[in-house]
Each structure stands twice: as structure tokens, then as C-alpha cells.
N, C-alpha and C positions, 0 to 999 in steps of 0.2 A: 543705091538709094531704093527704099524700099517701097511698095506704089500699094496704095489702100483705094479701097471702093468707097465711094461717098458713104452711101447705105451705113454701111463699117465704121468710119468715120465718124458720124453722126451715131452711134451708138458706143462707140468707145474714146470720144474727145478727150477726157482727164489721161486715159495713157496713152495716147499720141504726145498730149504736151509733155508727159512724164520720158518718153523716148526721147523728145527735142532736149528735156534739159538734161536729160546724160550723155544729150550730143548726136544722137541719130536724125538725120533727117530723110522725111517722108512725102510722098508725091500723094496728091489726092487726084482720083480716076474719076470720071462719069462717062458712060456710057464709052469705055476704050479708050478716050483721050485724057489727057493730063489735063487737069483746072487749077490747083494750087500746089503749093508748095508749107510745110511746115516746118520749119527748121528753127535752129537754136539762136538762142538770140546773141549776138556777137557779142566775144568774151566773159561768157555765161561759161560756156563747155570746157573755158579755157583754169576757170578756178576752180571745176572739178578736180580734184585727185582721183589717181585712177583707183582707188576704192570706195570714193562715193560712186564714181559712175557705177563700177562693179554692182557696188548692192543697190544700186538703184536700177538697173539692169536686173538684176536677181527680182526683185520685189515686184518688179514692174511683168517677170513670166510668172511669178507666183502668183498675180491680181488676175492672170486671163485662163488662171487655171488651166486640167488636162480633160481632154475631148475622149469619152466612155463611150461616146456613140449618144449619149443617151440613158444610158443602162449601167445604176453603180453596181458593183456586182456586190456578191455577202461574203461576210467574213470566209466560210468555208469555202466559197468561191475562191476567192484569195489565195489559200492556205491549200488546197487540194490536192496540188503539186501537177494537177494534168500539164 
């Protein structure tokens, strides 16, 4: 089960719920200890087929995007080959 930071939480709620309905369930942290729980609501996960979970899985890492640091690089960046 996978343990989120309140903070977190509270800043990403719509795909926390989007994880619970393709069936993952997630522990909510404050300050080191456990305070909630968010999970699927029983026999919700159970009428997914495992290709909705899938793309809903898929969609749900393509909403939190990929971490550049910060810094998107440029096309020739890209393409440079270094």
C-alpha cells in the first residue's frame, strides 16, 4: 500500500480517487504516522476489467506528468545526441 503525505494529498485528491477506482489503495501520512486510508469502494475494482484499470493506470501517470527538474530542455537539447 502506498503512503502519501498529507501536503500531497491535499494537492493531488482527484488522482488519489482515480488510483482507488482502478483499485490501488493509499495510506495518508501526517507528520510519520498513518491518518487515513483511501481505498476502493467495495465492488467498484471488482467491475473493472483489467483494461480499464490498465488505461486508467496509464492516464492517471500521464496526469502527474515527468519531473525535468524544473528545466524543459530545447528541441536541440533533445536531439544532440550527447
Amino acid at each position: 500500500m502506498r503512503q502519501v503525505q498529507l501536503q500531497d494529498a491535499e494537492e493531488h485528491f482527484a488522482a488519489l480517487v482515480a488510483e482507488a477506482e482502478a483499485g490501488e489503495s493509499l495510506t495518508i501520512v501526517r507528520d510519520g504516522k498513518a491518518v487515513a486510508q483511501i481505498i476502493p469502494f467495495p465492488g467498484k475494482s471488482e467491475e473493472l476489467s483489467d483494461r480499464d484499470a490498465a488505461i486508467r493506470e496509464l492516464d492517471l501517470l500521464l496526469s502527474q506528468g515527468l519531473d525535468l527538474g524544473g528545466v524543459a530542455p530545447t528541441r536541440d537539447e533533445m536531439h544532440d545526441g550527447r
